[in-house]
N, C-alpha and C positions, 0 to 999 in steps of 0.2 A: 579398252579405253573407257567402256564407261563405268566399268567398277571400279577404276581409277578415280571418276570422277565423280563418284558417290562415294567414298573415302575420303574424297578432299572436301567435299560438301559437308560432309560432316565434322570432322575433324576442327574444320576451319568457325562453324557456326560454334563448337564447344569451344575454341580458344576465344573467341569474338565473347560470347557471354562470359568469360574468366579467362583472362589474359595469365592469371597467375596458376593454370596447371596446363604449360607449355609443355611440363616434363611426363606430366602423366599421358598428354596425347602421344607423345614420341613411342613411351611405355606401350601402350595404344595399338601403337602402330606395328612395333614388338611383336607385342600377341599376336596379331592378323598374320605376320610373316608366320611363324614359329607355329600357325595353325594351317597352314599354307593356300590362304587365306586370296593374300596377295603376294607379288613377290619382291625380293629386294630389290631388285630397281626399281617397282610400281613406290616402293616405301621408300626410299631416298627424295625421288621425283616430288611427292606428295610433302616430302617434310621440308625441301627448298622451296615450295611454294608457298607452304606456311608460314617459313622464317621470312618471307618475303612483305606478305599479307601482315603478319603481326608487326613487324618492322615499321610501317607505311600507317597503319591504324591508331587513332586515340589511344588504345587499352595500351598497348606498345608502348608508347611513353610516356604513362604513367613509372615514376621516380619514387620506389617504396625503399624507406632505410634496412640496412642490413638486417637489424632484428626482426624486423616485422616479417612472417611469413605468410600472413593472409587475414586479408579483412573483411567486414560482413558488416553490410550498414542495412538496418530496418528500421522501421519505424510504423507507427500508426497515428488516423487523425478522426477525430471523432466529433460528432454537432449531435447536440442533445439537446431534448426540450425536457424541463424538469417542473414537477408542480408538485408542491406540498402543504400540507394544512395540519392544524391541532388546535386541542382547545388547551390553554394551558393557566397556569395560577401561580398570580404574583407572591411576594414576601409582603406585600402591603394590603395583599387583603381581594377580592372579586375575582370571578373567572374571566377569562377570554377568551381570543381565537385567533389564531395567525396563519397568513397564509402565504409564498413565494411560487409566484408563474414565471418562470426564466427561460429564457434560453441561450444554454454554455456549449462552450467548443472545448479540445483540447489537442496539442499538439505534442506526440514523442516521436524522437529521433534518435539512436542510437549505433554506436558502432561496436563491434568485436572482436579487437585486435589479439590475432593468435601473435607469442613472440616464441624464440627459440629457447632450446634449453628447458620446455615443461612451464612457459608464464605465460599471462593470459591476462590483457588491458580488457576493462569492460567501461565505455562511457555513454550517458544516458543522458539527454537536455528533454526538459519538461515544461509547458507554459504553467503556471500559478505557481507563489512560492510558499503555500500550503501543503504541509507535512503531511495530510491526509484526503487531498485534491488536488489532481492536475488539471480541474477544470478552471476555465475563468468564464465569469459572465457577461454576457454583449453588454457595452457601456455602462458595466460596473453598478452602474444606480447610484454614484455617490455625488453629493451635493458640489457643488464650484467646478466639475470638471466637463471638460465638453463632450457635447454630445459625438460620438460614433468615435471618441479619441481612445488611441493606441494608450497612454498614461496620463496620471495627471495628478495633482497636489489640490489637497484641500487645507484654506489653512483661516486661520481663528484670529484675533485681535484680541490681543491681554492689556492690561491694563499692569505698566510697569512702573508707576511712579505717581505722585501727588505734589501738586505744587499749590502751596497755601500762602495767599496774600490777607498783609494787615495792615490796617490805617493806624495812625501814628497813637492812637488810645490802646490799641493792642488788640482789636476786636477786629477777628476774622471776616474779611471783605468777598474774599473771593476761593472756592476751590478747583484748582484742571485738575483733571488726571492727565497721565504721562500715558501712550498707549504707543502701542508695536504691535506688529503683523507677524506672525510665525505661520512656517507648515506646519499642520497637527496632523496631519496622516496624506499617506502617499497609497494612490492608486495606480498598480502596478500595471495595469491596462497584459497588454500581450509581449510582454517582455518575459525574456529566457531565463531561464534557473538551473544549475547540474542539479539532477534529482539522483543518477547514479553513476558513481567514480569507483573505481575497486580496482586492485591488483589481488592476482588469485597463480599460485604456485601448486603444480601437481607432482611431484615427484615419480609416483608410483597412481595406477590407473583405479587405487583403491584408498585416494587420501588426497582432499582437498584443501590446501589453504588461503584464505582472502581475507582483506582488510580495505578499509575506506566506507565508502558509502554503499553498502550492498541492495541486491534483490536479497530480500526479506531467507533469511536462511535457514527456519523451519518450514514444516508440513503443515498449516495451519489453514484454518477459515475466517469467515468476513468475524464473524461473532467473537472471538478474540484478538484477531488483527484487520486492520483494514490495508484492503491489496494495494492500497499509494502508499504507504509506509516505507521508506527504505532507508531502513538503520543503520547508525553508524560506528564503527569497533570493528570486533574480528572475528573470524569463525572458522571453526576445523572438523569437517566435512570427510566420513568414514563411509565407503558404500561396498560391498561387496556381494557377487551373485554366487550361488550352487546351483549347478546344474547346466544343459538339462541333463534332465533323467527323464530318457524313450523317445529321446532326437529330437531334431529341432534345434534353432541356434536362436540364440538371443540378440535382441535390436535393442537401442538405444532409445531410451523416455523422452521427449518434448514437448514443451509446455505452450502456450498459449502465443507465446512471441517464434516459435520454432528454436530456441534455448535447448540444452541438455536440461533433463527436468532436475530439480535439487531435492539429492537427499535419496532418490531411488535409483539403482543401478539398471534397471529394464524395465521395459515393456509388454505386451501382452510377447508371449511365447506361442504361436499358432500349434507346436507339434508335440512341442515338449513341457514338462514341469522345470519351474525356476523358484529359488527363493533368493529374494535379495534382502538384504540383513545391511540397515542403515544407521548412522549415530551423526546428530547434528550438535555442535557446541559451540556458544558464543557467548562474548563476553561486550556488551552493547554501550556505548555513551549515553545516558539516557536524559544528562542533564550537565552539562562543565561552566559549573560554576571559575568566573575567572574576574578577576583574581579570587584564589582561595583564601585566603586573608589580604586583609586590606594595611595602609599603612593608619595609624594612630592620629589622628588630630588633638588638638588642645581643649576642643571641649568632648570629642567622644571616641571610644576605643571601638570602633565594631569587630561585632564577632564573627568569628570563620567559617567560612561554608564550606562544605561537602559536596567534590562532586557525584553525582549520581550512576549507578551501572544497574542493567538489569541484565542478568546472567539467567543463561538456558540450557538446559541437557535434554535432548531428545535421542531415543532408541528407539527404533521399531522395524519393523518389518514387512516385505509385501509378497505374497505366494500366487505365482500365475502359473495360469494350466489351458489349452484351449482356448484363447479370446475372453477369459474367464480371473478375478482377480479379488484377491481380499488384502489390505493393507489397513495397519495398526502403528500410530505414532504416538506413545505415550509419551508426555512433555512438562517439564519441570520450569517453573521460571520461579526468578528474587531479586529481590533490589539489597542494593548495598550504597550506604552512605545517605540516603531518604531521606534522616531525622533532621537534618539541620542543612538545608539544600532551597531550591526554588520550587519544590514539589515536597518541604517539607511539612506546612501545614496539614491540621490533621484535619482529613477527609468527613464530612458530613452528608452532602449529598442532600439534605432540608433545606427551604427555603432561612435564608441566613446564615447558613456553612457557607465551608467550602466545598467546591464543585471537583477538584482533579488533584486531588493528595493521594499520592501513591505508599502510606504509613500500613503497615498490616497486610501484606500484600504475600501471598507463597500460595501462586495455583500452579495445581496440577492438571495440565489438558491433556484427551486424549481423543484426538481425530481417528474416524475408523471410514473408512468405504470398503463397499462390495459390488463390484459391476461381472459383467456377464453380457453375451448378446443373444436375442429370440430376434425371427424373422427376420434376420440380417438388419438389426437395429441394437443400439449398444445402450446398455440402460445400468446407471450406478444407484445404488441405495448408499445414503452418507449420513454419516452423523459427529457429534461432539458433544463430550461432557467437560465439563472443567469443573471445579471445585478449591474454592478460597480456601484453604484449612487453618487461617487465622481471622477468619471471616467474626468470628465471635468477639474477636480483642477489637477490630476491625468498626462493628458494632458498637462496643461496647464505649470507644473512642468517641463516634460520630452522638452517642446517646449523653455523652459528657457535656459536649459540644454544643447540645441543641437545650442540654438543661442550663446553661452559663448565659444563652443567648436571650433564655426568659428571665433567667433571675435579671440579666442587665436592663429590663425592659424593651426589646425587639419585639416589633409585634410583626405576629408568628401565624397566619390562618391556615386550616384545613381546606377541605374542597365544599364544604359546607358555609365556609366563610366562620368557623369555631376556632378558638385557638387551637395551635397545633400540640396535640400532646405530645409527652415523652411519649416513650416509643421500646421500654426493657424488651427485652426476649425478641428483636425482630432483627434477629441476624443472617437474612438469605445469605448466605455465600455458594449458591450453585444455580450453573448456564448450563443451557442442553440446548442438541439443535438436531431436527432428524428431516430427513427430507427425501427427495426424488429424482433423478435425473433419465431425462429417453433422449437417444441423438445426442451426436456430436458434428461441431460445423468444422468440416476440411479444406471443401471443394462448394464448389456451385451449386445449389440441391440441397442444401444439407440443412437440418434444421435442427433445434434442443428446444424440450419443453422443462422445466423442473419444478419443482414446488417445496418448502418446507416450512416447518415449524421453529420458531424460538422463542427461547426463555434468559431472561438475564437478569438474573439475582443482582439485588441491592450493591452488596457487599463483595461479590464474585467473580468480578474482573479488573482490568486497568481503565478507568474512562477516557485514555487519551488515546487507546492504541484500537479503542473498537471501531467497526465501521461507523462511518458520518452520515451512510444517507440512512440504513437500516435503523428506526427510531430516533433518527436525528442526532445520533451520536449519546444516548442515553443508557441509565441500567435502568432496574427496575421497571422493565418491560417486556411485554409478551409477545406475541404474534404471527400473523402468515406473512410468505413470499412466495410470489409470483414471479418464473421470469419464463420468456419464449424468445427464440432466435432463430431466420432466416437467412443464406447466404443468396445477395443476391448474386454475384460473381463470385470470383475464388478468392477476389478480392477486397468485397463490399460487405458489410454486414447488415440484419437489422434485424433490432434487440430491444423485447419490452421489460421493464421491471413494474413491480404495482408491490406495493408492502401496506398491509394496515396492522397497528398495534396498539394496545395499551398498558395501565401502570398495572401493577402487582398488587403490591401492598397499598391502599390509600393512607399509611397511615407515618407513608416514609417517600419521600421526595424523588425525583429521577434527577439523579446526580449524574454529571457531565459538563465539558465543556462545550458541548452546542453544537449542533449543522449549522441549517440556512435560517433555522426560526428560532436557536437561542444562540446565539452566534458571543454571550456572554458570561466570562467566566468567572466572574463577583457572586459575591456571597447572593446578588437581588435573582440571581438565575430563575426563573420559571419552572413550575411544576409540568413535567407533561402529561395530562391526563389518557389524551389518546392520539393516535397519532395516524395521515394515512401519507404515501408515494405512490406516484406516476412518473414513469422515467422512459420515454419513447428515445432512442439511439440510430441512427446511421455510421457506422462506422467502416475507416477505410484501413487498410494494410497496405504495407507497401515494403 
């Protein structure tokens, strides 16, 4: 009786925590007979009292539609304190110095809907409805909205009219203006956004396909992509493993949300060699201009836009052996339709350009890591090269651009406060990043220290897709990173970042659309001279 009733004990807690693998317990219960274990009437006994219990319980009547075979809701929420500074130089001329002490929360939730037949619903709600932050900051800091408020509008008085009085000689007596109130910008306080939507079809355990709003569907780093990014188009997803070869079976890769990892087919192999041989492709919205033509009016005909794609071919590879792992993603990216778009403007990157013209753009990345573990501690060595290979037409664009803006008289300064020269022959088009990583956080106890280096050429990447806090979303800059993480539970986290950087070349501007200190994508954009981050985290899973 009481192996009965530690059978039913358990049985019963596993159907209570997943109502939806009633069938595997029964399965369950199978084995234990068939192993003779327990015996069939201990297993009959035990499975009417579960259909009893599950019957009578919450998880019981839950009402999921046919398709649906199992769901998976997680999420995380995170309170950050964020502080940054720079000295930075305007288009008009002096240095200065800017600085933001905040403190931003963020909130993700998401679910995992498995369906039948090989399809797979993935949806993702994010607080901010910035493309490369889900953070938002405690009461915004914007002018007219109230304090500690969830949203709010800030709005302006235009002047819409002129009413002109005259005395009977014809000489103007009096002038009003006509004026109105409009909203000029909306603060979105702590309101919801889909950050990711995606329907994904597997046919075969070695061919992925999705489309909608994805998780990011290369192997990439902050330095080329930033990890809030989740692009939109479609993508087809090749992974297959060899081996092993000398025993050992292979487990499945998971990423930081507990996900199947993208793009690799396993994970460390404890016993055996495995090679898993990967190919990502995608084909991105990166800009839809709509309407693509317009209709004609009587005084002007405007011209047709294009819209925007940026298209990716990734191939590569990752070889595990013992706890022990090297992996290679060589990555091809291009824009199509650029020239005449909302992102057609040609790229400068000088005080007086433009800051986010994607014109001249075909890199090549190629993320590599090497991890391994010593005294039962896991430690990766990583890195990334990319390279513009039209970096020079790229240049030579931006070099046009900054000579048109002197001939028209823009006054143009150095960091010396001299005008800004041309600038021939100074075509960086190459990012490198090499770094450190010890520990990884699972469980309670756990802790990562990492460190590395980066470079980001002038001309050498996309400025809209790079990370935002790293430089502030800029090229033409150098520098260290700093991060450390603590698990305070299995649930809890706490995570410092510290980054300091500076410019490259002084003789070429750091082109971007902005973090938290140039938050401006006009030609008056700020030079960044140098730059540092403090970014202290608590973060919760759930």
């Amino acid at each position: 009786m009481k192996k009965l009733k530690l059978i039913a004990f358990v049985a019963a807690f596993t159907l209570a925590a997943n109502a939806a693998r009633a069938q595997d317990d029964s399965a369950l219960l199978d084995l234990l007979v068939k192993k003779k274990i327990i015996t069939d009437q201990e297993a009959e006994q035990t499975k009417s009292e579960l259909a009893q219990q599950y019957a009578s319980s919450p998880a019981g009547k839950l009402n999921l539609s046919t398709p649906i075979q199992q769901i998976r809701l997680y999420g995380d929420a995170r309170l950050r304190y964020d502080y940054r500074e720079g000295n930075t130089q305007g288009a008009s001329g002096g240095s200065d110095s800017s600085n933001a002490d905040q403190i931003r929360y963020r909130l993700r939730i998401g679910a995992d809907v498995t369906l039948t037949d090989d399809w797979f619903l993935g949806i993702r709600l994010d607080t901010s409805n910035n493309a490369r932050s889900t953070n938002v900051t405690d009461s915004q800091g914007q002018t007219n909205t109230a304090p500690f408020g969830k949203a709010g509008t800030v709005t302006t008085t235009y002047v819409t009219g002129v009413t002109v009085k005259k005395n009977a000689a014809g000489a103007v007596t009096s002038v009003t203006p006509t004026t109105a109130t409009a909203v000029s910008s909306v603060n979105f306080g702590s309101a919801i956004f889909v950050g990711q939507l995606y329907l994904r079809y597997k046919p075969f355990s070695w061919l992925s396909l999705e489309g909608g709003v994805l998780p990011n569907p290369f192997i990439a780093t902050p330095m080329v992509w930033d990890p809030d990014i989740n692009p939109s188009g479609v993508a087809e997803q090749f992974k297959y493993t060899f081996g092993p070869f000398g025993g050992g079976s292979t487990t499945a890769g998971y990423d930081k949300d507990g996900k199947e990892s993208k793009g690799v087919a396993s994970a460390f192999n404890p016993s055996g060699l495995t090679l898993d041989v990967f190919a990502n492709f995608a084909q991105l919205v990166y800009d839809d201009a709509s309407p693509e033509n317009q209709f004609s009016t009587a005084t002007s005909s405007p011209a047709g836009r294009n819209d925007t794609f940026l298209l990716g071919w990734q191939v590569g590879s990752r070889l595990n052996y013992k706890g022990a792992h090297i992996q290679i993603a060589p990555t091809f990216y291009d824009y199509t339709g650029e020239q005449n778009s909302d992102f057609g403007a040609v790229y400068s990157g000088d005080p007086g350009g433009n800051q986010t013209g994607v014109n001249n753009l075909a890199v090549i990345d190629v993320p590599v890591e090497l991890g391994w573990q010593s005294w039962g501690v896991p430690f990766t060595v990583f890195g990334d090269f990319a390279d513009n290979i039209d970096a020079n037409a790229r240049a030579n664009e931006a070099e046009l651009t900054l000579t048109q803006l002197q001939q028209a008289g823009t006054p143009l300064v150095n960091t010396n406060g001299t005008p800004f020269a041309a600038h021939p022959g100074h075509n960086d088009g190459i990012a490198w990043q090499a770094g450190l990583r010890a520990g990884q956080i699972k469980k309670k106890g756990d802790w990562t220290l990492a460190g590395y280096y980066q470079y980001s050429g002038a001309y050498a990447l996309d400025p809209n897709l790079v990370d935002n806090d790293i430089f502030d979303a800029r090229l033409n800059m150098k520098g260290v990173v700093f991060q450390a993480g603590y698990a305070l539970t299995d649930a809890v986290t706490l995570n410092l970042q510290y980054n300091y950087g500076r410019r490259i070349d002084q003789s070429l501007g750091t082109g971007g659309a902005g973090g938290t200190l140039g938050t401006s994508t006009s030609a008056a954009a700020p030079i960044l001279h140098n730059y540092e981050l403090l970014q202290l985290d608590i973060n919760v899973k759930f």
